[in-house]
PDB file with SEQRES, HELIX, SHEET and CRYST1 records, atoms N, CA, C and O in Angstrom:
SEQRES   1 A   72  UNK UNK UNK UNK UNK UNK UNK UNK UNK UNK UNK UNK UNK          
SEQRES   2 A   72  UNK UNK UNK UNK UNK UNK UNK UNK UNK UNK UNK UNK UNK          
SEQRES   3 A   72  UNK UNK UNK UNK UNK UNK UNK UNK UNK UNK UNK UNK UNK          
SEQRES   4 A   72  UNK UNK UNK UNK UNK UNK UNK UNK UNK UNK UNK UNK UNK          
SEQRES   5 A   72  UNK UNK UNK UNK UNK UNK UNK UNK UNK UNK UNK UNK UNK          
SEQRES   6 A   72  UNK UNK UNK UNK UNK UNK UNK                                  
HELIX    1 AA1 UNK A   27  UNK A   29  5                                   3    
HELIX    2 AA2 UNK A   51  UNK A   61  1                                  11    
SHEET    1 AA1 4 UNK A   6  UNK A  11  0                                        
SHEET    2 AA1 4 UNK A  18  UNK A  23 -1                                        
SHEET    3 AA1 4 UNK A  34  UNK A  40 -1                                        
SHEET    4 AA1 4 UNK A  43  UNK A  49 -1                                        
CRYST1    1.000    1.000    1.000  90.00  90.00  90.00 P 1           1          
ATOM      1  N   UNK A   1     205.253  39.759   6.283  1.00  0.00           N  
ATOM      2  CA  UNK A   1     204.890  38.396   6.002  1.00  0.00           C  
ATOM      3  C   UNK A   1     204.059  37.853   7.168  1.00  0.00           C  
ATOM      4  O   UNK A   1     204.317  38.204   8.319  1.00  0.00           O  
ATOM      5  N   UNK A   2     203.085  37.019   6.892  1.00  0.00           N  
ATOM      6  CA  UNK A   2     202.284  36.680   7.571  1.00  0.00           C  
ATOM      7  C   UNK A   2     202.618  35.072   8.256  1.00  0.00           C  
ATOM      8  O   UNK A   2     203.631  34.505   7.846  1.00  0.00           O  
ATOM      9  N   UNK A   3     201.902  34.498   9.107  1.00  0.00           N  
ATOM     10  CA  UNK A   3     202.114  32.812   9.136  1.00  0.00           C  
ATOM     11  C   UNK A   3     200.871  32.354   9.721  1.00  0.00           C  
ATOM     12  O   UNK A   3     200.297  32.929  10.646  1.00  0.00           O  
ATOM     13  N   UNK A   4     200.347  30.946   8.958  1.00  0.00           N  
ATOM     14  CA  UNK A   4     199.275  30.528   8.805  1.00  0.00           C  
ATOM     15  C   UNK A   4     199.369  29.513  10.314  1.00  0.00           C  
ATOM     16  O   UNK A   4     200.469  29.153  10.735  1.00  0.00           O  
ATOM     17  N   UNK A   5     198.103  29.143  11.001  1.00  0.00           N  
ATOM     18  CA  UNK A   5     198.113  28.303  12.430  1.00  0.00           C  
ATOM     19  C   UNK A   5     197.018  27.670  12.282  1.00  0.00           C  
ATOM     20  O   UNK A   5     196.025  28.050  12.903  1.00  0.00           O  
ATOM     21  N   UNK A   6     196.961  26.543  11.408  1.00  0.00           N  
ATOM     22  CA  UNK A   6     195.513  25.613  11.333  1.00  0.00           C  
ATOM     23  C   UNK A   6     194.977  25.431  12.682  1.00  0.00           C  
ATOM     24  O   UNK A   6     195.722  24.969  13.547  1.00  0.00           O  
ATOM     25  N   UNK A   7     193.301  25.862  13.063  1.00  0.00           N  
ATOM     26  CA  UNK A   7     192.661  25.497  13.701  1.00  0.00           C  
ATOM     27  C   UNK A   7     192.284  24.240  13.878  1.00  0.00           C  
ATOM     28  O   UNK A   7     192.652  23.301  14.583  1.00  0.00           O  
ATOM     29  N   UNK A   8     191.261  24.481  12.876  1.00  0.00           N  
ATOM     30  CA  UNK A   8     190.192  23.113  12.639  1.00  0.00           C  
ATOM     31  C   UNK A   8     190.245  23.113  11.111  1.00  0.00           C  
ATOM     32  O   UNK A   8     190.828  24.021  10.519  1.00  0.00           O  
ATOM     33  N   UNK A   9     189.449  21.777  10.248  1.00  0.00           N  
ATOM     34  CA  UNK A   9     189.298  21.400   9.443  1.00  0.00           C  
ATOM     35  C   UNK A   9     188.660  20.269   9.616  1.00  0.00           C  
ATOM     36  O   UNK A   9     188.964  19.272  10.271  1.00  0.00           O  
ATOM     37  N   UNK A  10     187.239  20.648   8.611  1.00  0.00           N  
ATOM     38  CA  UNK A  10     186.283  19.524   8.557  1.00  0.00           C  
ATOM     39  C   UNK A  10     185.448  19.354   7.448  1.00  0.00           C  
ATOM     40  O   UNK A  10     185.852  20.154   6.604  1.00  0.00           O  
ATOM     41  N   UNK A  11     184.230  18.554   6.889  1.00  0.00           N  
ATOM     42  CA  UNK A  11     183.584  18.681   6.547  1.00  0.00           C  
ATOM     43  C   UNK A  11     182.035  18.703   6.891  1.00  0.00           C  
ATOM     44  O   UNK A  11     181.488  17.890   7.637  1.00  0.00           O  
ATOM     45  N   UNK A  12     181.375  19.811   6.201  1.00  0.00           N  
ATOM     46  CA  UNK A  12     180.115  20.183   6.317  1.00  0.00           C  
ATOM     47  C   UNK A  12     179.128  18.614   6.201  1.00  0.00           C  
ATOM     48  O   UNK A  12     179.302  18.207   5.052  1.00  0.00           O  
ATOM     49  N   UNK A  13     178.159  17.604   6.994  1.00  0.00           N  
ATOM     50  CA  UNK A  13     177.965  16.875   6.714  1.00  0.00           C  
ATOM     51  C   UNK A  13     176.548  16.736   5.185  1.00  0.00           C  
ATOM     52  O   UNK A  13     176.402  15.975   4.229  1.00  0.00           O  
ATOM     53  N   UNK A  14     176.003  17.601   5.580  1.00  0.00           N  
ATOM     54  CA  UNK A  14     174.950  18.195   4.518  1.00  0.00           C  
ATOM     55  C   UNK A  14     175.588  19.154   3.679  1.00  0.00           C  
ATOM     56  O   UNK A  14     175.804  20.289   4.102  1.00  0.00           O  
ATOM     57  N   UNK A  15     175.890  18.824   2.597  1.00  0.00           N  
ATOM     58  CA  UNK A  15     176.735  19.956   0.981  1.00  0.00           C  
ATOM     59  C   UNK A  15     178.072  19.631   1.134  1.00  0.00           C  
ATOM     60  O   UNK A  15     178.819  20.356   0.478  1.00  0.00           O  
ATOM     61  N   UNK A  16     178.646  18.712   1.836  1.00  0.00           N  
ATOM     62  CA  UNK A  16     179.987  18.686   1.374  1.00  0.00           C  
ATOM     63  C   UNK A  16     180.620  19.433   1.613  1.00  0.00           C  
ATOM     64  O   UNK A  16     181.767  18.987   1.644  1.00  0.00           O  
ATOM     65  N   UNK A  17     180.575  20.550   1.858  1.00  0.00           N  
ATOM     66  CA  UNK A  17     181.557  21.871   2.112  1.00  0.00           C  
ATOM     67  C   UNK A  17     182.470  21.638   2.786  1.00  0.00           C  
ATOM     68  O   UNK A  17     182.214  20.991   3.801  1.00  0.00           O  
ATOM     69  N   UNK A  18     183.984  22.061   2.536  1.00  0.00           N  
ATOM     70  CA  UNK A  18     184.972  21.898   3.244  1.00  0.00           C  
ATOM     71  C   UNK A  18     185.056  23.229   4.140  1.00  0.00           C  
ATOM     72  O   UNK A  18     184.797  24.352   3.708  1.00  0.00           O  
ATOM     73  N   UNK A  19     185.511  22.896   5.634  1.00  0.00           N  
ATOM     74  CA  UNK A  19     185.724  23.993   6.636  1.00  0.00           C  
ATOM     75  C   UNK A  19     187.075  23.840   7.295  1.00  0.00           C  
ATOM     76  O   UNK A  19     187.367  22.907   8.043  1.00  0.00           O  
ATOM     77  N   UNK A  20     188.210  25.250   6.814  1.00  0.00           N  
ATOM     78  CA  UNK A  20     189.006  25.751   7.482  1.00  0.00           C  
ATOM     79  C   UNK A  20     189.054  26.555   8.312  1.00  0.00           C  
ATOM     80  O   UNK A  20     188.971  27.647   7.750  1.00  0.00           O  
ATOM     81  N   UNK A  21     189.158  26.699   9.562  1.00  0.00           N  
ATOM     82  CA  UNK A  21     189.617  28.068  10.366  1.00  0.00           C  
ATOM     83  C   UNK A  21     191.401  27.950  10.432  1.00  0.00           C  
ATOM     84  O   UNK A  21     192.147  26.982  10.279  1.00  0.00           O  
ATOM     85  N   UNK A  22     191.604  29.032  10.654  1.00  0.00           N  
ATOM     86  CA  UNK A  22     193.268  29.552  10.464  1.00  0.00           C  
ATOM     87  C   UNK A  22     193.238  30.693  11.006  1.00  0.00           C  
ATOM     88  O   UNK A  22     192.444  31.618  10.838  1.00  0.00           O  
ATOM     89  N   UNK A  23     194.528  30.562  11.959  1.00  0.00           N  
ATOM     90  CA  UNK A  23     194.982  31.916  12.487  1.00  0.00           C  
ATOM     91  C   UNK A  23     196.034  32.561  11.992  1.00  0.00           C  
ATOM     92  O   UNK A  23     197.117  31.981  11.910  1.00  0.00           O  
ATOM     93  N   UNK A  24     195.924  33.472  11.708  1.00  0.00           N  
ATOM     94  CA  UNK A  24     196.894  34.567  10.344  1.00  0.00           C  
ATOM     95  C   UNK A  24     197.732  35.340  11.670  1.00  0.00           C  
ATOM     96  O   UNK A  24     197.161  35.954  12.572  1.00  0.00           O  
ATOM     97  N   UNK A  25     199.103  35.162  11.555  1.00  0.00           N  
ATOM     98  CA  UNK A  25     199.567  35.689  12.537  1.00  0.00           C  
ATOM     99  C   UNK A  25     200.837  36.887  11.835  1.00  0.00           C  
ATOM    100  O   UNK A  25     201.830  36.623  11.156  1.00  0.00           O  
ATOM    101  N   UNK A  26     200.299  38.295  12.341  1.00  0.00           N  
ATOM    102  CA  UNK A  26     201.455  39.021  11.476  1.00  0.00           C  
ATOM    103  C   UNK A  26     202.835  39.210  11.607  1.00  0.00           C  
ATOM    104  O   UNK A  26     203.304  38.972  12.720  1.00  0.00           O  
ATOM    105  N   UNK A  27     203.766  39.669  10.516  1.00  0.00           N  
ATOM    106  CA  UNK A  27     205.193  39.746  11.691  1.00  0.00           C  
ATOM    107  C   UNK A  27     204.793  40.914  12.330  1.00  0.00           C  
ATOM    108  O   UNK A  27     203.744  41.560  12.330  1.00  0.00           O  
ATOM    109  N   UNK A  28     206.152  41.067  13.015  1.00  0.00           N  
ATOM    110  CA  UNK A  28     206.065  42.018  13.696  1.00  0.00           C  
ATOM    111  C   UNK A  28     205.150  42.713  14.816  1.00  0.00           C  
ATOM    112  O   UNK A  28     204.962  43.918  14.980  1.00  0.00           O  
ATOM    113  N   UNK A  29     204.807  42.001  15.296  1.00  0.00           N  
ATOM    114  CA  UNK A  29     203.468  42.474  16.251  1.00  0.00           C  
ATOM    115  C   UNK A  29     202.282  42.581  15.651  1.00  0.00           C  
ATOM    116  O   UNK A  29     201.362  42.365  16.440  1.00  0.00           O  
ATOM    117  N   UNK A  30     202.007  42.782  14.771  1.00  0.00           N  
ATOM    118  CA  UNK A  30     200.708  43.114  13.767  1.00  0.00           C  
ATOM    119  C   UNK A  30     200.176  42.223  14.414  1.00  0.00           C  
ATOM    120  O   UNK A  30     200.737  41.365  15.095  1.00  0.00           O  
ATOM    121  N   UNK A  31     198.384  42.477  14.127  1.00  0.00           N  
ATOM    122  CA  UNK A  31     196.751  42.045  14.485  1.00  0.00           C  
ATOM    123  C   UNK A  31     196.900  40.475  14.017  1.00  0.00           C  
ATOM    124  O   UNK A  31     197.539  39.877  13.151  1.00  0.00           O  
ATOM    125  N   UNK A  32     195.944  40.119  15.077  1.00  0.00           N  
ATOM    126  CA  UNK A  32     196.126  38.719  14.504  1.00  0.00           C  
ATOM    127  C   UNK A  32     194.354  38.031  14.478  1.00  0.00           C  
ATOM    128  O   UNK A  32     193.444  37.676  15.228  1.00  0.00           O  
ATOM    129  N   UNK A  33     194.752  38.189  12.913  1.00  0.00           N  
ATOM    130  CA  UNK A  33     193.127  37.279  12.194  1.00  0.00           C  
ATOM    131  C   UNK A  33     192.915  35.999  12.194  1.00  0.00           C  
ATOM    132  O   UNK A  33     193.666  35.024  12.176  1.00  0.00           O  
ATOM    133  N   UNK A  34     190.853  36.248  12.235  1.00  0.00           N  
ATOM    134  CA  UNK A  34     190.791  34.551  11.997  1.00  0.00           C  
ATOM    135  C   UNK A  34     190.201  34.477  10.276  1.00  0.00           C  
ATOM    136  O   UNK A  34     189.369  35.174   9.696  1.00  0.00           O  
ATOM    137  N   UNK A  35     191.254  33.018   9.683  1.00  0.00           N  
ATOM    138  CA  UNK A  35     190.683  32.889   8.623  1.00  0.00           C  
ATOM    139  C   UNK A  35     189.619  31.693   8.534  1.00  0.00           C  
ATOM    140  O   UNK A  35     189.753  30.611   9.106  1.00  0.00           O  
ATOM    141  N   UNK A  36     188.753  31.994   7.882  1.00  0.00           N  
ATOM    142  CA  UNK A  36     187.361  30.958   7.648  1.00  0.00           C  
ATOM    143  C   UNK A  36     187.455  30.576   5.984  1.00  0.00           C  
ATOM    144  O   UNK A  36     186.825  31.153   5.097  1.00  0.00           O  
ATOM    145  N   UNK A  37     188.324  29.553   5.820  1.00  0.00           N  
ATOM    146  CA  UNK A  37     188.345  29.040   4.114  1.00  0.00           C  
ATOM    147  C   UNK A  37     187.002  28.169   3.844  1.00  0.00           C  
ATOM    148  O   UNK A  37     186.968  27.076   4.409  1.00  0.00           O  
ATOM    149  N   UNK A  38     186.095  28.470   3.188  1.00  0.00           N  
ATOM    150  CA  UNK A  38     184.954  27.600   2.567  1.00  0.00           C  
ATOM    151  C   UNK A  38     185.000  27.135   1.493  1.00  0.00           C  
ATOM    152  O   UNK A  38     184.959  27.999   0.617  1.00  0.00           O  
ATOM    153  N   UNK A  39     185.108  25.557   0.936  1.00  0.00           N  
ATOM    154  CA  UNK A  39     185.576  25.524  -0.467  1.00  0.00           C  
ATOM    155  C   UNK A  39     184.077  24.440  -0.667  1.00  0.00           C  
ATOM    156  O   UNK A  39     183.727  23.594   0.155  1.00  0.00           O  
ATOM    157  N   UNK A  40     183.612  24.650  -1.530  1.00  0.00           N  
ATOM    158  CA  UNK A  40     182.468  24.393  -2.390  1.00  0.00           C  
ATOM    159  C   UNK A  40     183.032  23.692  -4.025  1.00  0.00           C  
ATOM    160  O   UNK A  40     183.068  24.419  -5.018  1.00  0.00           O  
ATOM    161  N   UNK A  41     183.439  22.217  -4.086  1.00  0.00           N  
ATOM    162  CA  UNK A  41     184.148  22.025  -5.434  1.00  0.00           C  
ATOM    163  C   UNK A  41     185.146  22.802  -5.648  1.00  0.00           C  
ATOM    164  O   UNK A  41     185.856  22.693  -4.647  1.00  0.00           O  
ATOM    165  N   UNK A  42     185.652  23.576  -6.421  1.00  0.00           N  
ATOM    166  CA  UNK A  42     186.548  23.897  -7.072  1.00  0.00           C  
ATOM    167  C   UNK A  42     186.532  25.967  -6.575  1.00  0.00           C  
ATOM    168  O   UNK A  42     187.476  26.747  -6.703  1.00  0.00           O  
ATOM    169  N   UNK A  43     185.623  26.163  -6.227  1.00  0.00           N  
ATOM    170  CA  UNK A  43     185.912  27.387  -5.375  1.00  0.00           C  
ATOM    171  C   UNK A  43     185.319  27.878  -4.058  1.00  0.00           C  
ATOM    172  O   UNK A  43     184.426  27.521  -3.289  1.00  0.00           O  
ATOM    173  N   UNK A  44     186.313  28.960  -4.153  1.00  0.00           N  
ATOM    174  CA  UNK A  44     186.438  28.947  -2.030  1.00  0.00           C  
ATOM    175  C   UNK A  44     186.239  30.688  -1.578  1.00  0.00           C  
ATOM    176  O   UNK A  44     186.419  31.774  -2.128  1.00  0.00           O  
ATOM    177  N   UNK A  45     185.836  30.265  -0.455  1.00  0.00           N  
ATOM    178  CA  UNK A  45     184.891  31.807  -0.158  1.00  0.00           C  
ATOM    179  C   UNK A  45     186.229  32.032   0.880  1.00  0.00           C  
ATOM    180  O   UNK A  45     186.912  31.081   1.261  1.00  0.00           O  
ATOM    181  N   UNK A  46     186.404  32.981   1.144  1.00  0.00           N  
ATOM    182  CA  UNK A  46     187.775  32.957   2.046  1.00  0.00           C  
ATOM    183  C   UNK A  46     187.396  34.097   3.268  1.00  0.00           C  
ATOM    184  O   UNK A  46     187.939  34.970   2.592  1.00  0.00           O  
ATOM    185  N   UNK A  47     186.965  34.804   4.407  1.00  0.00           N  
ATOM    186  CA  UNK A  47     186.469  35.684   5.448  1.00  0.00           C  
ATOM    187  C   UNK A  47     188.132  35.760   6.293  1.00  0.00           C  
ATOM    188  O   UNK A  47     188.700  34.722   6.631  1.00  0.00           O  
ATOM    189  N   UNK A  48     188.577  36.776   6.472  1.00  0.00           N  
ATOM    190  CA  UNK A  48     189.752  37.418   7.555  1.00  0.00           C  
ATOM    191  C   UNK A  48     188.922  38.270   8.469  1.00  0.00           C  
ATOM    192  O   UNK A  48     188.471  39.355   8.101  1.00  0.00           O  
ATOM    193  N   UNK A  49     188.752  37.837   9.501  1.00  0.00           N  
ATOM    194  CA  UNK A  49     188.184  38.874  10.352  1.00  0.00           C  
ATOM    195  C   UNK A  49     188.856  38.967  11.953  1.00  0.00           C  
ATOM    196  O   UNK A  49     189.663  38.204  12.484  1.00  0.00           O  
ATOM    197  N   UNK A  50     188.345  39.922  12.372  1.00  0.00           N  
ATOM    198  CA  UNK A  50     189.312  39.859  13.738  1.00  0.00           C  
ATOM    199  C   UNK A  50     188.072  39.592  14.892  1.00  0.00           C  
ATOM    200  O   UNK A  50     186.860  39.394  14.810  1.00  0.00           O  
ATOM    201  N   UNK A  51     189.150  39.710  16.114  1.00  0.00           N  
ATOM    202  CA  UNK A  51     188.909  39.023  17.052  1.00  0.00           C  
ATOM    203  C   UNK A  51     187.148  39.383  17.450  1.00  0.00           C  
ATOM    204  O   UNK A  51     186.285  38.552  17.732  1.00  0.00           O  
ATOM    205  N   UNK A  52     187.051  40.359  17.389  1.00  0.00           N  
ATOM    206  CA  UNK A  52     185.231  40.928  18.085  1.00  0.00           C  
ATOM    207  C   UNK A  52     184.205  40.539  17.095  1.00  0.00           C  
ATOM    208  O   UNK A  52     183.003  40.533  17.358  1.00  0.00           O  
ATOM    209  N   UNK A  53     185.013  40.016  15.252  1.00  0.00           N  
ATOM    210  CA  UNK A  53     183.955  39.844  14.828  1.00  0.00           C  
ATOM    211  C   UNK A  53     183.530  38.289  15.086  1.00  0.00           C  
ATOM    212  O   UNK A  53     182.382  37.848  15.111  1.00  0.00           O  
ATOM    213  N   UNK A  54     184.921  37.471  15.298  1.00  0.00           N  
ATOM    214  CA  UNK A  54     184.960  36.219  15.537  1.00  0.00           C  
ATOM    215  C   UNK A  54     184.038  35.637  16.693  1.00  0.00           C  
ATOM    216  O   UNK A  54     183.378  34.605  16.567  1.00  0.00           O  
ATOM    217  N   UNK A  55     184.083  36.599  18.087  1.00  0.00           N  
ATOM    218  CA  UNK A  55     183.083  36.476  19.169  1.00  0.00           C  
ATOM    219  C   UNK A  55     181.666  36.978  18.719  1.00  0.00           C  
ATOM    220  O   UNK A  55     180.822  36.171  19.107  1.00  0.00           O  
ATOM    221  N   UNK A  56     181.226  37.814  18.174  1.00  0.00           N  
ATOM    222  CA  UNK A  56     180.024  38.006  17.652  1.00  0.00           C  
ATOM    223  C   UNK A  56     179.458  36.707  17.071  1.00  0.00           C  
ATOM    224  O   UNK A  56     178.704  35.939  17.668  1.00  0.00           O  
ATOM    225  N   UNK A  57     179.927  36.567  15.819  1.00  0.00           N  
ATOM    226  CA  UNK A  57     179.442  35.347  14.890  1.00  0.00           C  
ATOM    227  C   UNK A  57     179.231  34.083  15.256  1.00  0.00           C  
ATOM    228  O   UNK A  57     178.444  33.287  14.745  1.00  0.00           O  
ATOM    229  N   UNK A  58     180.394  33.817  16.701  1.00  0.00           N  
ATOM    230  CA  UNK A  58     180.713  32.752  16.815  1.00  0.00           C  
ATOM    231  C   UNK A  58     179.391  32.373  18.690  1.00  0.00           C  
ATOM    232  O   UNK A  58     178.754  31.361  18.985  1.00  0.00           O  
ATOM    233  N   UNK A  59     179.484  33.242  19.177  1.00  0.00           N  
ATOM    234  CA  UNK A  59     178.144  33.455  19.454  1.00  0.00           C  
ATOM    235  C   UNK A  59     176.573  33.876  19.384  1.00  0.00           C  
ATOM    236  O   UNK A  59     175.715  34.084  20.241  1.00  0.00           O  
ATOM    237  N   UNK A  60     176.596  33.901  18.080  1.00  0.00           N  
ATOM    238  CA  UNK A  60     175.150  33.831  17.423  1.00  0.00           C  
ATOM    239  C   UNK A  60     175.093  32.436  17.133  1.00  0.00           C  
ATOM    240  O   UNK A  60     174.254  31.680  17.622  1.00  0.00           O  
ATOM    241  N   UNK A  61     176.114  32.053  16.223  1.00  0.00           N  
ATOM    242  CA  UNK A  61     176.330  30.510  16.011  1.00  0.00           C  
ATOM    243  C   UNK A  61     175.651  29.644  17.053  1.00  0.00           C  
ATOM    244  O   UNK A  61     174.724  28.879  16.786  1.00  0.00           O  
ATOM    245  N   UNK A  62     176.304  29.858  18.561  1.00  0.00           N  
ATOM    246  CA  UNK A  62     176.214  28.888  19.208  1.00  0.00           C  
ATOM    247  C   UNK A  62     174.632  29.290  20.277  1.00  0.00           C  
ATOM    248  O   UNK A  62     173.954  28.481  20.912  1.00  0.00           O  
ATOM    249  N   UNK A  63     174.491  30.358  20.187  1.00  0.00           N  
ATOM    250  CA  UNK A  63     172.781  30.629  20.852  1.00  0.00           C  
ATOM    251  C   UNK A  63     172.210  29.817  19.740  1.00  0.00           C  
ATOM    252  O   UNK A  63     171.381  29.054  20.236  1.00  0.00           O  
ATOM    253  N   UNK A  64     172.290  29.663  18.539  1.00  0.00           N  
ATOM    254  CA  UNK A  64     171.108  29.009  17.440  1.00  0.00           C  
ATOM    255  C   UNK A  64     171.303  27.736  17.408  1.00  0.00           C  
ATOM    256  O   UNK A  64     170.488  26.967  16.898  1.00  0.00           O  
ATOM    257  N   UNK A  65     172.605  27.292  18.047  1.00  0.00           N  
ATOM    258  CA  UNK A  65     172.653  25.839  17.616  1.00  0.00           C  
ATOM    259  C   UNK A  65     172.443  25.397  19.052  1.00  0.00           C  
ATOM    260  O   UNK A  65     172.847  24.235  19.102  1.00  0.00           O  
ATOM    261  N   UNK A  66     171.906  25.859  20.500  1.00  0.00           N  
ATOM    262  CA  UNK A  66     171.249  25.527  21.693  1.00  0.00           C  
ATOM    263  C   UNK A  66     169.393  25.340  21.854  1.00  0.00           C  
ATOM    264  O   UNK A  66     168.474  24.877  22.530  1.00  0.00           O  
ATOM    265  N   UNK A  67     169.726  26.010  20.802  1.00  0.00           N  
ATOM    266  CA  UNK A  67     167.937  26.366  20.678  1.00  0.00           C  
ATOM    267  C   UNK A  67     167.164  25.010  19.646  1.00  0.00           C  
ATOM    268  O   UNK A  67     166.000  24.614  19.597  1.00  0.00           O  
ATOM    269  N   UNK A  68     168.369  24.589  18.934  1.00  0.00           N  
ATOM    270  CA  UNK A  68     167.662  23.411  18.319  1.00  0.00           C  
ATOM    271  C   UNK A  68     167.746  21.829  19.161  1.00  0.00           C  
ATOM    272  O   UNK A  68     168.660  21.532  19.930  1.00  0.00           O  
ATOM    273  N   UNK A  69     166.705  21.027  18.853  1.00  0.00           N  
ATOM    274  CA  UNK A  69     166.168  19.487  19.653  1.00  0.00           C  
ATOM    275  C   UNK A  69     167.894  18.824  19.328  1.00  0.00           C  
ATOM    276  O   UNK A  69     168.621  19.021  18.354  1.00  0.00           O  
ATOM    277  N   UNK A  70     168.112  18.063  20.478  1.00  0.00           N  
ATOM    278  CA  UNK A  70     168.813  17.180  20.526  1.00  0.00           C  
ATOM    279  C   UNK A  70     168.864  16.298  19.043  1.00  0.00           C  
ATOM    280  O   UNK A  70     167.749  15.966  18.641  1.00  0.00           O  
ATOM    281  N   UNK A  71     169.844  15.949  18.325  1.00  0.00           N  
ATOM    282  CA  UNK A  71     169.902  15.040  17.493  1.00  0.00           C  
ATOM    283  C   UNK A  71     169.445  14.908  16.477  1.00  0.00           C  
ATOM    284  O   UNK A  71     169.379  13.837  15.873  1.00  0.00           O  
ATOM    285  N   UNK A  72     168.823  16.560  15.885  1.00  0.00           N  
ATOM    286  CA  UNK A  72     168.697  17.435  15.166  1.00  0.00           C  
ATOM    287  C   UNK A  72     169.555  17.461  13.956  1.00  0.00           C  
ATOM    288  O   UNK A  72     169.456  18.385  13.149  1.00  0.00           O  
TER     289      UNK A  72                                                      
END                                                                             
């Protein structure tokens, strides 16, 4: 059995999109994922990924969002 650890939760200001991150924590010692819930109306894109993919993504993210003008 797993247990859920809300991050964040927000909304996308352009499309509405709702944004969950969640940390999936396993019993027993097991790996511990990040979940990314995307819900768009009435359905939701759901990503479990672990920790190296979370630093990858999450630093591409943030090199692209340095590179754009202030207030952008």
């Amino acid at each position: 059995m797993a247990a859920l650890k809300s991050l964040d939760k927000f909304i996308v200001p352009l499309g509405g999109q709702g944004i969950e991150l969640q940390e999936i924590l396993h019993a027993e010692g097991g790996m511990a994922l990040l979940r990314l819930r995307i819900r768009e109306g009435k359905r939701f894109t759901v990503f479990d990924i672990d920790a190296g993919t979370a630093r990858r993504w999450g630093e591409a993210m943030l090199a692209w969002a340095r590179e754009q003008p202030a207030g952008r």
